[in-house]
DSSP file (Angstrom, degrees, kcal/mol; ACC not computed):
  #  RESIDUE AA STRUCTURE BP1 BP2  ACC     N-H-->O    O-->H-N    N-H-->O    O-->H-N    TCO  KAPPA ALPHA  PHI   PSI    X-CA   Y-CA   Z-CA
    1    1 A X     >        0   0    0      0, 0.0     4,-1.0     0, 0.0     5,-0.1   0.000 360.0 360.0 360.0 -21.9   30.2   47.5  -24.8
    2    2 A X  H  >  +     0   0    0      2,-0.2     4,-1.6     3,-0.1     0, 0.0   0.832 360.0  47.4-101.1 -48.2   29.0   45.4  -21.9
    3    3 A X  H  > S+     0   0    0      2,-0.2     4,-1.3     1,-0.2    -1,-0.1   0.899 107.4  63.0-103.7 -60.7   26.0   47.4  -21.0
    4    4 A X  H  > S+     0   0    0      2,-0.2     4,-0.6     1,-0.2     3,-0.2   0.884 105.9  45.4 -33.1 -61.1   25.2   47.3  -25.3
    5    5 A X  H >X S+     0   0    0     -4,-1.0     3,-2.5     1,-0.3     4,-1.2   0.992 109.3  61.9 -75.4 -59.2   24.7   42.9  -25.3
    6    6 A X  H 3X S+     0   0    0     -4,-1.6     4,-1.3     1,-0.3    -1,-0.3   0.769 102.7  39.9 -63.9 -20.2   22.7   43.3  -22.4
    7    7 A X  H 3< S+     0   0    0     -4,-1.3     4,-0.4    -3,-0.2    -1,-0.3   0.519 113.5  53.1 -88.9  11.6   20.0   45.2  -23.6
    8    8 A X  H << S+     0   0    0     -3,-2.5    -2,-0.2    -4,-0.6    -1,-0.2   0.737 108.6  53.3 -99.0 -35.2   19.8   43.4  -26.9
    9    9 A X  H >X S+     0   0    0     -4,-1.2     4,-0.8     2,-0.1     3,-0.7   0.560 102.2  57.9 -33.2 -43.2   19.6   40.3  -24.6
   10   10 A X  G >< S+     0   0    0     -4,-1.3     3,-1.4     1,-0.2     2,-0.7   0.942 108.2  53.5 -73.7 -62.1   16.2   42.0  -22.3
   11   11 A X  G 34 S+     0   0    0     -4,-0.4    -1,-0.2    -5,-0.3    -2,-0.1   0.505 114.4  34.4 -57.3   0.3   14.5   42.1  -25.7
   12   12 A X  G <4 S+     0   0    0     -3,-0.7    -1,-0.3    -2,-0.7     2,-0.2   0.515 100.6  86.9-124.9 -34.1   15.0   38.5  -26.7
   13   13 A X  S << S-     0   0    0     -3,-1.4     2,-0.2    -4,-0.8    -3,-0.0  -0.419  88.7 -91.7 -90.9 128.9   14.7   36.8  -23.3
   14   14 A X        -     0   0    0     -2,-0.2     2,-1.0     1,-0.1    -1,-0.1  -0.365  26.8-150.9 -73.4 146.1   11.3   35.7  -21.8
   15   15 A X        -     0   0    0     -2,-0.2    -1,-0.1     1,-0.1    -5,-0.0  -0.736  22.7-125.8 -96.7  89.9    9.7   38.1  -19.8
   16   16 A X        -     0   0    0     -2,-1.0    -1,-0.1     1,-0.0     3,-0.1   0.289  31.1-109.6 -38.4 161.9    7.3   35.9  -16.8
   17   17 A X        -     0   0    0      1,-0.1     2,-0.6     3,-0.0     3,-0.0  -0.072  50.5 -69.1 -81.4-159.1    3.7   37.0  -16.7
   18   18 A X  S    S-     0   0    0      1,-0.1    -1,-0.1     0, 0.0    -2,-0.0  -0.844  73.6 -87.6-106.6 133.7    2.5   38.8  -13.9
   19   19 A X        -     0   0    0     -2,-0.6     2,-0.6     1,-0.1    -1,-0.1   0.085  34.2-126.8 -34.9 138.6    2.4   36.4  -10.8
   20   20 A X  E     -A   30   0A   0     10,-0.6    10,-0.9    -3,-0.0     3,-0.1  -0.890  12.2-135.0-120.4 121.5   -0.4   34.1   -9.7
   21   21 A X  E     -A   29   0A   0     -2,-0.6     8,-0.2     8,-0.2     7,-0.1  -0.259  45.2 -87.3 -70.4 134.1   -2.0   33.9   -6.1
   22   22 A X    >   -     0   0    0      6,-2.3     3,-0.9     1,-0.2    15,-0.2  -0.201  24.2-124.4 -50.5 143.1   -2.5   30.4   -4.8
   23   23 A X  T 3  S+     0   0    0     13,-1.6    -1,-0.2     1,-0.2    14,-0.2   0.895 109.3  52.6 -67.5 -24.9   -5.5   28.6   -5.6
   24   24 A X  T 3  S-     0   0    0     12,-0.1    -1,-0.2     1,-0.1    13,-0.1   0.781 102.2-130.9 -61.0 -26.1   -6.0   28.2   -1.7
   25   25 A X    <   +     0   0    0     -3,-0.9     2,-0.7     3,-0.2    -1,-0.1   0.445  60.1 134.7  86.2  19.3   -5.7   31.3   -0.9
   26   26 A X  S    S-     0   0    0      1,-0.0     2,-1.5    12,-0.0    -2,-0.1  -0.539  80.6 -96.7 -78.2  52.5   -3.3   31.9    1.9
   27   27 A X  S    S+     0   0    0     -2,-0.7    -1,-0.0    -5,-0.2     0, 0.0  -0.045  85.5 113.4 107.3 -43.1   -1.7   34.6    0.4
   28   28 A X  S    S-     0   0    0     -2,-1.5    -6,-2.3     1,-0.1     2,-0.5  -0.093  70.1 -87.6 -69.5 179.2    1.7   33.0   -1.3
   29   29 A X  E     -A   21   0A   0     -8,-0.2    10,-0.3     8,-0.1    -8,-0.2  -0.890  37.0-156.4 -76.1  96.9    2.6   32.7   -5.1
   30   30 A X  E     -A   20   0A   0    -10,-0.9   -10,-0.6    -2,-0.5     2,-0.3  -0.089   2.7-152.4 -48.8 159.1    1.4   29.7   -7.2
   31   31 A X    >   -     0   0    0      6,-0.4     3,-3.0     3,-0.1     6,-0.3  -0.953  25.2-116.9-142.1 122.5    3.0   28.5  -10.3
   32   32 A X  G >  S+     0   0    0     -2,-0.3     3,-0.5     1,-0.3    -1,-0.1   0.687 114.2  61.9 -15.1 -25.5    1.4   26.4  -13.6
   33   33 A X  G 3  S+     0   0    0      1,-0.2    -1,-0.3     2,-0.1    -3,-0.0   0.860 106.2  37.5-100.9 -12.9    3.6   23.6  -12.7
   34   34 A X  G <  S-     0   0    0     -3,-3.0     3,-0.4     3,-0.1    -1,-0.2  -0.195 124.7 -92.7-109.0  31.0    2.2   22.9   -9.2
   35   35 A X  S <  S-     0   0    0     -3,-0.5    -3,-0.2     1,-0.2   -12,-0.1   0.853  77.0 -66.0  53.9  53.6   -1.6   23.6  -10.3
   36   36 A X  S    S+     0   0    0      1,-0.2   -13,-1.6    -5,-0.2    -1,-0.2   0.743 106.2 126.7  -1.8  77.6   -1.3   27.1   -9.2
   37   37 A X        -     0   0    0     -3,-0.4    -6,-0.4    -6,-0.3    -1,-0.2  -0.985  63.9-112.3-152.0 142.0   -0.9   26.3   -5.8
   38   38 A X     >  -     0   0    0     -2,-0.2     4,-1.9     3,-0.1     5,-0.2  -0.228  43.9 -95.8 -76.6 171.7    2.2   27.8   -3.6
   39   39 A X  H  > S+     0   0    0    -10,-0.3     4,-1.3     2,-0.2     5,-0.2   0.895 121.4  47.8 -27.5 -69.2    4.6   25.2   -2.5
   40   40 A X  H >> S+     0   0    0      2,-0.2     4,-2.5     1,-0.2     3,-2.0   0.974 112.7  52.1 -53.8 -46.0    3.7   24.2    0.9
   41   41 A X  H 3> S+     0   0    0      1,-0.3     4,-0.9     2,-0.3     3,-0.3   0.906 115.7  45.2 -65.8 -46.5   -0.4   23.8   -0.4
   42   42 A X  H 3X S+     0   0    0     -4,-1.9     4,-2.0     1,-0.2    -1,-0.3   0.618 111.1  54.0 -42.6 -36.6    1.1   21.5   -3.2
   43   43 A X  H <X S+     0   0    0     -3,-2.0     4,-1.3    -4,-1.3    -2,-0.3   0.823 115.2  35.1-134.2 -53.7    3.2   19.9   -0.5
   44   44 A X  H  < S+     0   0    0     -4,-2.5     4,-0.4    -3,-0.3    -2,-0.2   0.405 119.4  52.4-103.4 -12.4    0.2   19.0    1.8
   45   45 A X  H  X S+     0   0    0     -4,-0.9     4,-0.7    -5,-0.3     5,-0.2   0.848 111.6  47.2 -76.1 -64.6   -2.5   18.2   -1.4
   46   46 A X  H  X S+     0   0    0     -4,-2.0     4,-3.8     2,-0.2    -2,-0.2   0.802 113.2  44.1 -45.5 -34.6   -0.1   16.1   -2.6
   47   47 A X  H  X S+     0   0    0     -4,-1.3     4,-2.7     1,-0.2     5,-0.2   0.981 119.3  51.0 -64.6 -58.1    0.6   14.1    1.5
   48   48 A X  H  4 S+     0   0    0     -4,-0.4    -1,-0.2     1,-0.3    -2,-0.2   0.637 108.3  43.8 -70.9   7.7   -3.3   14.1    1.7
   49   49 A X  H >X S+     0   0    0     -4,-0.7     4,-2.6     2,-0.1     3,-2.3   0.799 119.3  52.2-105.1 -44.8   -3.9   12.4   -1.9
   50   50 A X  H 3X S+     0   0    0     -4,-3.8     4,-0.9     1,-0.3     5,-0.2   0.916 109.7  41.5 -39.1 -55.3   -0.8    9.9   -0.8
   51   51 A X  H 3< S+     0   0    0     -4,-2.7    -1,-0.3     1,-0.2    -2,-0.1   0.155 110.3  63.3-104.6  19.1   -2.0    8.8    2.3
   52   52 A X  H X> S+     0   0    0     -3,-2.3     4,-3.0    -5,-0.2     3,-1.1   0.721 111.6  40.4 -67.5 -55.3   -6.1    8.4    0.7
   53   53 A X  H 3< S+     0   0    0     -4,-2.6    -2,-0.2     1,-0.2     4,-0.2   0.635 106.0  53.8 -95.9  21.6   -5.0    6.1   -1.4
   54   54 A X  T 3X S+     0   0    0     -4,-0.9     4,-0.7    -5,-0.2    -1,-0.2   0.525 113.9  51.6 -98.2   1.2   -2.6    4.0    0.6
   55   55 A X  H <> S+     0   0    0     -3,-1.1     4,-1.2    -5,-0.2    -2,-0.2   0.953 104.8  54.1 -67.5 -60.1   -5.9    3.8    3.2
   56   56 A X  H  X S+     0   0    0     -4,-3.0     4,-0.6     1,-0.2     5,-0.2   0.723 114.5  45.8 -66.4 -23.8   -8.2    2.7    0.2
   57   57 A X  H  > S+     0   0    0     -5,-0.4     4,-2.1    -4,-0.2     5,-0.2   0.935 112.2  47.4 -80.2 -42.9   -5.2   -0.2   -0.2
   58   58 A X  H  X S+     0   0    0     -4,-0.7     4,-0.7     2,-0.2    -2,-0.2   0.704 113.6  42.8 -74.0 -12.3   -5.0   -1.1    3.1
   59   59 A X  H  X S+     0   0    0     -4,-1.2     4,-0.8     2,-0.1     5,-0.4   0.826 118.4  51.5 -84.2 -65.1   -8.8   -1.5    3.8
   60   60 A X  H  X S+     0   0    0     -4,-0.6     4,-1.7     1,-0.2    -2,-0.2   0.898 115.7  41.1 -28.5 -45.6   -9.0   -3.4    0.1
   61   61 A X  H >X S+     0   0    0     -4,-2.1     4,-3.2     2,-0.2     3,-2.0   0.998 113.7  52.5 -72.1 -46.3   -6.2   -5.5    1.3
   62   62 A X  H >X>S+     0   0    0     -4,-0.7     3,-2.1     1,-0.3     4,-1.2   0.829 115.1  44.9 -47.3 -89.9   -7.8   -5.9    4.9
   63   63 A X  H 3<5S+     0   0    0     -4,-0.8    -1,-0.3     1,-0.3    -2,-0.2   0.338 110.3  47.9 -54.0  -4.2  -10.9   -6.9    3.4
   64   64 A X  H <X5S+     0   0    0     -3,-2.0     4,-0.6    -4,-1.7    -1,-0.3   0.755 111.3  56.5 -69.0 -40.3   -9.7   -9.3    0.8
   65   65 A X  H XX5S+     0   0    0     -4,-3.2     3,-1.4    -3,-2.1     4,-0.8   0.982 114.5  40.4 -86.1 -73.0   -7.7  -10.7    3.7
   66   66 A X  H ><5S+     0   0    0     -4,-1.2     3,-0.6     1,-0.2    -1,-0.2   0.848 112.7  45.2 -44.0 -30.8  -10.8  -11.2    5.5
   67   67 A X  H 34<S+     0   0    0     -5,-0.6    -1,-0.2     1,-0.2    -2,-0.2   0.836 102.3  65.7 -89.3 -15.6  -13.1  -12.2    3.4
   68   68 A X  H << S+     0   0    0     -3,-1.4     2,-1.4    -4,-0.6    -1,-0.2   0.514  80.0 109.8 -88.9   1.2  -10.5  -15.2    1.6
   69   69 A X    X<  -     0   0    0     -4,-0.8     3,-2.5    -3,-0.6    -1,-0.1  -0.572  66.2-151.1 -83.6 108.3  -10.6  -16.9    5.2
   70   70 A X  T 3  S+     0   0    0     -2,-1.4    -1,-0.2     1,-0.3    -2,-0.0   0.881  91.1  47.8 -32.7 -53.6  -12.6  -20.0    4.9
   71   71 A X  T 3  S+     0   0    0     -3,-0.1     2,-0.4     2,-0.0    -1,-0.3   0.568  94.8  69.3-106.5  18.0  -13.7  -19.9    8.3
   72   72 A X    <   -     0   0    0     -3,-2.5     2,-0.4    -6,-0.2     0, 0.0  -0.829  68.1-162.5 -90.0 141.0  -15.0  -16.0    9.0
   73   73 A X        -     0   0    0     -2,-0.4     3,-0.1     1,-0.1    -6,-0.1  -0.973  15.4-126.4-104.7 128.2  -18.2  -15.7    7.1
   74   74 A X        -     0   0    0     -2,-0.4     3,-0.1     1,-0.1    -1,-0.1   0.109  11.3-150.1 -52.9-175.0  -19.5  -12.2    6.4
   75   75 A X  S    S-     0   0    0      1,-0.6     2,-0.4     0, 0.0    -1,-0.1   0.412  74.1  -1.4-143.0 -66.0  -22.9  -11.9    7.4
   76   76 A X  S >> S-     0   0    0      1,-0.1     3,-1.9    -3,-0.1     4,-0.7  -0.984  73.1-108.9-149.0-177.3  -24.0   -9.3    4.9
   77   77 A X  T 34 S+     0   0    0     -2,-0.4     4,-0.2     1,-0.3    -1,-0.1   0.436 107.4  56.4 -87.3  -6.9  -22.2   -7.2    1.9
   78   78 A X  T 3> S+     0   0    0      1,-0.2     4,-1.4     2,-0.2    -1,-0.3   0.633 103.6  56.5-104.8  -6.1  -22.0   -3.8    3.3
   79   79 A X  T <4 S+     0   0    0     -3,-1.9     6,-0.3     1,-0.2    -2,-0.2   0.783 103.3  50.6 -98.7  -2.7  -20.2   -5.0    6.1
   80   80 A X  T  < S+     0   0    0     -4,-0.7    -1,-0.2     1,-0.2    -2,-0.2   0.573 113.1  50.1 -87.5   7.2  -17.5   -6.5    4.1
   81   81 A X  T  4 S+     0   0    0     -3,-0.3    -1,-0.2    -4,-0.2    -2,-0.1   0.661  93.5  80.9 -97.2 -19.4  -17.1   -3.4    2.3
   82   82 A X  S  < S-     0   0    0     -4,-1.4     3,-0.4     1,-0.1     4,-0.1  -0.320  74.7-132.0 -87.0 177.3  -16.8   -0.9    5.0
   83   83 A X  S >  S+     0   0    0      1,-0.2     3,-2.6     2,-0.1    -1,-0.1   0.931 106.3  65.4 -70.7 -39.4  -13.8   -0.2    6.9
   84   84 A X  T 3  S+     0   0    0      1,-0.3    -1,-0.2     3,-0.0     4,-0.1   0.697  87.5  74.3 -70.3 -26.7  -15.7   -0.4   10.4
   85   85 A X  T 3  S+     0   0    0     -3,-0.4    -1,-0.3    -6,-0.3     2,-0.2   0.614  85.4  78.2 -45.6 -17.9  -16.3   -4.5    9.4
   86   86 A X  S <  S-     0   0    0     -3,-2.6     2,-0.3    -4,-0.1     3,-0.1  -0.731  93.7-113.0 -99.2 148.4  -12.2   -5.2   10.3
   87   87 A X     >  -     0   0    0     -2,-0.2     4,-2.3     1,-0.2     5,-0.3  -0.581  20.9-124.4 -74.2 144.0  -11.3   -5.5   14.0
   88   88 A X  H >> S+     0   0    0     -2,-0.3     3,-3.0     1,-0.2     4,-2.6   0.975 107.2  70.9 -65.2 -45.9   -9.2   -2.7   14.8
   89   89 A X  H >> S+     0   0    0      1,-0.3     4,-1.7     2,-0.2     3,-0.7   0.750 104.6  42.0   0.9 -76.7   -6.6   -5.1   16.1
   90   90 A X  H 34 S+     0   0    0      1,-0.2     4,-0.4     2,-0.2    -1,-0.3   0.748 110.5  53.3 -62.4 -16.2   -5.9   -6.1   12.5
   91   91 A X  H <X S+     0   0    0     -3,-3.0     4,-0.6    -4,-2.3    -1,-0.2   0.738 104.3  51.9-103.3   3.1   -6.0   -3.3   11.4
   92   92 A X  H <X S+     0   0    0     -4,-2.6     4,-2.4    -3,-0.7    -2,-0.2   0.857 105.5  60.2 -60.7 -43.7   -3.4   -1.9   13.8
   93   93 A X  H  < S+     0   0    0     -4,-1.7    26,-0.3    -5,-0.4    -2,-0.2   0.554 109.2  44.5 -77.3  -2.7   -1.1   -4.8   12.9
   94   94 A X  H  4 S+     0   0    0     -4,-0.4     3,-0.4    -5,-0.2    -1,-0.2   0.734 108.0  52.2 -84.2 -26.4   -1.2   -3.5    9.4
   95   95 A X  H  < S+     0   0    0     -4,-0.6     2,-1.3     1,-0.3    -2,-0.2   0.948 108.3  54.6 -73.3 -50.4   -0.8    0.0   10.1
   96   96 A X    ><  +     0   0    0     -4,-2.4     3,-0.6     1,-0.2    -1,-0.3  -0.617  60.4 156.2 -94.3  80.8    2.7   -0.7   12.5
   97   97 A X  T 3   +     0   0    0     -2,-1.3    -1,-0.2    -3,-0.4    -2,-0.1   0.512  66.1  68.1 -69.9 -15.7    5.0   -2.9    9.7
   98   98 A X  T 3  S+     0   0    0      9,-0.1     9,-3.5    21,-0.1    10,-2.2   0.277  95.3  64.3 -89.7   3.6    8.2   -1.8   11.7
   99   99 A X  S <  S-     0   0    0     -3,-0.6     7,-0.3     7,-0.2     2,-0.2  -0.903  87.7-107.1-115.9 159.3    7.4   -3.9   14.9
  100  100 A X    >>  -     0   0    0      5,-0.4     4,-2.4    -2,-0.3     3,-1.0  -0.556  20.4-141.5 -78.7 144.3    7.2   -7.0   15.6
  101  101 A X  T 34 S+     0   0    0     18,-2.1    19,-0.1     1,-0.3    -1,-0.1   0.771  93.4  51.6 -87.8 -11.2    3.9   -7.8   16.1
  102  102 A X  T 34 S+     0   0    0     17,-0.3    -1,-0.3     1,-0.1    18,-0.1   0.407 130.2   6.7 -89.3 -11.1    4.5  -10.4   19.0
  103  103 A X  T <4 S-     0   0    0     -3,-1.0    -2,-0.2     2,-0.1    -1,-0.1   0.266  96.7-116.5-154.0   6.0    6.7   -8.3   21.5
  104  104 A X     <  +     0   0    0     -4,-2.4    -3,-0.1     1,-0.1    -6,-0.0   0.598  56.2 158.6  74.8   7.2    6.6   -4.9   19.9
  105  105 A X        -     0   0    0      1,-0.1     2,-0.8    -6,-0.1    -5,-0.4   0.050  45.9-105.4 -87.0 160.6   10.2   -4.8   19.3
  106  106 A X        +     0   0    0     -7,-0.3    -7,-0.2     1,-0.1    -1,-0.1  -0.915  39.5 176.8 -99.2 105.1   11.5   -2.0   16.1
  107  107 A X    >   +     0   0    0     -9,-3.5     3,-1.5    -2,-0.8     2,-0.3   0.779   3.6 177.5 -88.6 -40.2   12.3   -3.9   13.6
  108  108 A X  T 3  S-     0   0    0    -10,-2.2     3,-0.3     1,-0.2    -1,-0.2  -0.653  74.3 -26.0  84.6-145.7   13.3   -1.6   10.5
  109  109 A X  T 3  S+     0   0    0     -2,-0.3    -1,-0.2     1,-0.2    -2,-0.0   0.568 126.7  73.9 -73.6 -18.9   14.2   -3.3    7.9
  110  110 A X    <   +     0   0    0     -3,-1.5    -1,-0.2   -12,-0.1     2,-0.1   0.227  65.8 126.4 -81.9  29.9   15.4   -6.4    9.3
  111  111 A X        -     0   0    0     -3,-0.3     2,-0.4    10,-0.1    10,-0.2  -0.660  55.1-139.0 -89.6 144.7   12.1   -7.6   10.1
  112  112 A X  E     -B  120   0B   0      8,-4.2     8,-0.9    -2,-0.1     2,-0.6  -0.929  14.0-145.3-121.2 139.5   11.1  -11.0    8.8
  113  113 A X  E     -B  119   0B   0     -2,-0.4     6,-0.2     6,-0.2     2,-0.1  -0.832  12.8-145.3-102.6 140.8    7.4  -11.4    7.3
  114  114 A X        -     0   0    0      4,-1.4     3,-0.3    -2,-0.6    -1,-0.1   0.036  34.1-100.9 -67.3 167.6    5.6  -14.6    7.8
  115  115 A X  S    S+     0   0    0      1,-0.2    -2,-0.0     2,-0.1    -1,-0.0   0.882 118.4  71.3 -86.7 -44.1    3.3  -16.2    5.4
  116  116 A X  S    S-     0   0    0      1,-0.1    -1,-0.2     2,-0.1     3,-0.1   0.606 119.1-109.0 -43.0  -6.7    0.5  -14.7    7.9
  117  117 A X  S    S+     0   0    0     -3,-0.3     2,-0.3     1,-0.3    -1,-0.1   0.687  75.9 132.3  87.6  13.4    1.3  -11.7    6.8
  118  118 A X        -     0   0    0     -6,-0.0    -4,-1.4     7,-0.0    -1,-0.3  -0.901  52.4-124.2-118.2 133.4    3.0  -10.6    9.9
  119  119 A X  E     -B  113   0B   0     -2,-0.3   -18,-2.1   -26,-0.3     2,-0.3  -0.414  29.6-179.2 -65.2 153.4    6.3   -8.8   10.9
  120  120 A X  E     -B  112   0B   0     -8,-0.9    -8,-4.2   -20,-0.3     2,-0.2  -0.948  25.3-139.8-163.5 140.8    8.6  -10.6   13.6
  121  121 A X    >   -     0   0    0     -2,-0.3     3,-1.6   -10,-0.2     2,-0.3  -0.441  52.2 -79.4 -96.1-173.6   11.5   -9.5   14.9
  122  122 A X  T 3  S+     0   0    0      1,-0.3    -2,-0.0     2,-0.2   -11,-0.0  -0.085 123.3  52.7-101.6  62.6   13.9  -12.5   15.2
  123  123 A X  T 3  S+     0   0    0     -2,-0.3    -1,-0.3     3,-0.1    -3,-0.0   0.170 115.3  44.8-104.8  31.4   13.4  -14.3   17.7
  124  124 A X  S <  S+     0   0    0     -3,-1.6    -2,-0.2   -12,-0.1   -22,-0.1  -0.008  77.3  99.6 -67.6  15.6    9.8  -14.6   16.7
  125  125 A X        +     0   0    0     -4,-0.2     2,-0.2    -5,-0.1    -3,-0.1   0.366  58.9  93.6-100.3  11.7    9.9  -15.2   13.1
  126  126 A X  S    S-     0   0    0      1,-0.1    -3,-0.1   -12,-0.1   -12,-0.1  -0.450  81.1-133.3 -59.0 162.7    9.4  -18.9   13.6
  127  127 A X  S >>>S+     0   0    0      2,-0.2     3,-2.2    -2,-0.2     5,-1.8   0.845 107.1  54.6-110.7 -49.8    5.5  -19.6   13.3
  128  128 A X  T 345S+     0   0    0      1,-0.3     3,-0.1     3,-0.2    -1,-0.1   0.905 102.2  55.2 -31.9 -46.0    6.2  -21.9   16.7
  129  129 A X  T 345S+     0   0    0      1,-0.2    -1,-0.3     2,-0.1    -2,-0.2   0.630 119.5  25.7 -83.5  -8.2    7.5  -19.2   18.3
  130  130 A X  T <45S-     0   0    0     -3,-2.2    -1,-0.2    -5,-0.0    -2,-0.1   0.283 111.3-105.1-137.7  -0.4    3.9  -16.3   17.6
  131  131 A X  T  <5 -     0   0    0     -4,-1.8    -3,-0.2     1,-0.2     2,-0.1   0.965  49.8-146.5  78.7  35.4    1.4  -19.5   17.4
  132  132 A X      < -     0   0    0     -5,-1.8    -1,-0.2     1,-0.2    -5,-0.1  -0.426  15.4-155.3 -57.0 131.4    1.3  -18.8   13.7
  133  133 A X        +     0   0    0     -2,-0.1    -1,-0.2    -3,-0.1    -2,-0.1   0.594  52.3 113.3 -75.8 -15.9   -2.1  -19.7   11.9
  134  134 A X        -     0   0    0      1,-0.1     2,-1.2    -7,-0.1     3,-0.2  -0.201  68.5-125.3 -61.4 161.2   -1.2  -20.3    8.6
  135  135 A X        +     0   0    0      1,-0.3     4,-0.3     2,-0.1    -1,-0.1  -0.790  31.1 171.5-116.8  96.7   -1.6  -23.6    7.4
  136  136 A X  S >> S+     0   0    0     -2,-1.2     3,-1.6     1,-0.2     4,-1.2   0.953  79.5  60.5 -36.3 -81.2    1.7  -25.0    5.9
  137  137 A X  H 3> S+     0   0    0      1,-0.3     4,-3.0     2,-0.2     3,-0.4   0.639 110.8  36.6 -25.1 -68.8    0.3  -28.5    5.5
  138  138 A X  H 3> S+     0   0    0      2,-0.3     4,-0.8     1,-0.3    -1,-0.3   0.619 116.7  53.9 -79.4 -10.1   -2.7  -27.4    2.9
  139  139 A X  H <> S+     0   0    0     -3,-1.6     4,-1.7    -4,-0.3    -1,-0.3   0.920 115.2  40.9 -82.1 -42.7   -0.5  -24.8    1.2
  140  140 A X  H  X S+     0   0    0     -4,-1.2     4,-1.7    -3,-0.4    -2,-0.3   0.856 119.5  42.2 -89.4 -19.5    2.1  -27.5    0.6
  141  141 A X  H  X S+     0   0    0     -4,-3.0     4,-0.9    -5,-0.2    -1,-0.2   0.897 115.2  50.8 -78.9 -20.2   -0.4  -30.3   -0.3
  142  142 A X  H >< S+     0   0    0     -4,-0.8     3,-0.5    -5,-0.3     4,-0.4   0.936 112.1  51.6 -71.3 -33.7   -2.5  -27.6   -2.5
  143  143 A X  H >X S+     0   0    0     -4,-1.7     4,-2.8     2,-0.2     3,-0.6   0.819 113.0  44.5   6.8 -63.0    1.1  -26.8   -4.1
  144  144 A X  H 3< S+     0   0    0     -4,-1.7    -1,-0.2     1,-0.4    -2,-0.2   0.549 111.1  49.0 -96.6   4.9    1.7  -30.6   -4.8
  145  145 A X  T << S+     0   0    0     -4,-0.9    -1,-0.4    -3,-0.5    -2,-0.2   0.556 114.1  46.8-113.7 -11.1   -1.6  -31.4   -6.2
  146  146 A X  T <4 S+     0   0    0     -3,-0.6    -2,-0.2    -4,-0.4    -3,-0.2   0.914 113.4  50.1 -77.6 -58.1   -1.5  -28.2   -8.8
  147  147 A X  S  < S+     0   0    0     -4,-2.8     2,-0.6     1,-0.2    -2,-0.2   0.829 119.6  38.9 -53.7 -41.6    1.9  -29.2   -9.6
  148  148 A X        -     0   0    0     -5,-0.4    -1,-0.2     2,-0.0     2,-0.1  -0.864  69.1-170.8-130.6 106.8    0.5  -33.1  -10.3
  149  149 A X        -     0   0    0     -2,-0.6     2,-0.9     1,-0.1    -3,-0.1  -0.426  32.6-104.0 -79.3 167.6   -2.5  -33.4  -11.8
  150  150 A X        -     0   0    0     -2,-0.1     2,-0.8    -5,-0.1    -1,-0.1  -0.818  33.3-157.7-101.6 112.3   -4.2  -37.0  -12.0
  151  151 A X        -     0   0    0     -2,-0.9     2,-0.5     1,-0.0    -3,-0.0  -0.703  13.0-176.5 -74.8 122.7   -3.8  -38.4  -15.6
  152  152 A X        -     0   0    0     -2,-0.8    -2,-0.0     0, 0.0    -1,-0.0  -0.875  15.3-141.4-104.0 104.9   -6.2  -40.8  -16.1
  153  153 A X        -     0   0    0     -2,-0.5     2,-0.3     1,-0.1     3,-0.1  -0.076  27.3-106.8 -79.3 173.7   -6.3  -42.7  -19.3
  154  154 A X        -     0   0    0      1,-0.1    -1,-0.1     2,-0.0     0, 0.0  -0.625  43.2 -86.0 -94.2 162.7   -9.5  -43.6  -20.9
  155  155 A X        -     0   0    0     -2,-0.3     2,-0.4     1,-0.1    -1,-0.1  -0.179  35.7-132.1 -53.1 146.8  -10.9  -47.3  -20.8
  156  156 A X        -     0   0    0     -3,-0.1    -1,-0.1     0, 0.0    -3,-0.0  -0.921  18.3-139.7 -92.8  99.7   -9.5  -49.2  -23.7
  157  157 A X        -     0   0    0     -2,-0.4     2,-0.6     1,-0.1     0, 0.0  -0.064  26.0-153.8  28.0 107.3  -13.2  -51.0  -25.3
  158  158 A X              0   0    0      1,-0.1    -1,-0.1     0, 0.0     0, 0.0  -0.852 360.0 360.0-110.4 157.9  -11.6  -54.9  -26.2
  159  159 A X              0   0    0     -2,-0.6    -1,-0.1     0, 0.0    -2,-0.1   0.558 360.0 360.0 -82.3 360.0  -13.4  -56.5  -28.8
């Protein structure tokens, strides 16, 4: 009786196709849901597509960052687009976001970012304490002057 439902069961039940070689070609089995490519080659397209475009974000940002400082000038337009225009310096201190960028310390999550844009562990997250460049003063007067515009009425004309 048992041996009866299963073969009435084979005849009803999808049958897979015939297996499919990775598109890379090392040798495993690929599958339609991983772009016929076997795990691991899925596993290592996917790392190398991650970690393009989190390059292309971090040069964008790095070169936004540069270029919105009043007092570097670019010199000419291909070097504010290529990578090789940032000092590596900065672009090291972007790269390492779990130290602090002032004693090297592992910060982890507890790390406190600055308005420079920099991690500090704590006892460097004061801007005395790492010689911070940002400029409080003009953030908080640009702040107070969006915040209050100058009404000016118009002349009244007497007769």
């Amino acid at each position: 009786m048992g041996s009866d439902a299963n073969k009435m069961n084979d005849a009803t039940t999808f049958q897979p196709s015939e297996p499919v070689l990775c598109a890379n070609g090392c040798g495993f089995f690929g599958s339609a849901a991983t772009m016929n490519l076997c795990s691991k080659c899925f596993r290592d397209q996917r790392i190398k597509s991650e970690q393009t475009v989190s390059a292309k974000s971090a040069v964008d940002k790095l070169v936004s960052k540069v270029v919105s400082f009043p007092t570097q000038t670019v010199t000419s337009s291909s070097a504010s687009s290529s990578p090789e225009a940032v000092s590596p310096a900065m672009a090291e201190r972007t790269r390492v976001s779990n130290r602090c960028v002032r004693c090297n310390k592992k910060v982890g999550v507890m790390g406190f970012k600055c308005r420079c844009g920099e991690t500090f562990c704590g006892s460097h997250r004061y801007p005395e304490e790492h010689d911070c460049e940002f400029d409080f003063k003009r953030t908080g007067r640009d702040a107070i002057a969006r915040a209050n515009p100058v009404i000016k009425a118009d002349k009244v004309n007497r007769i």
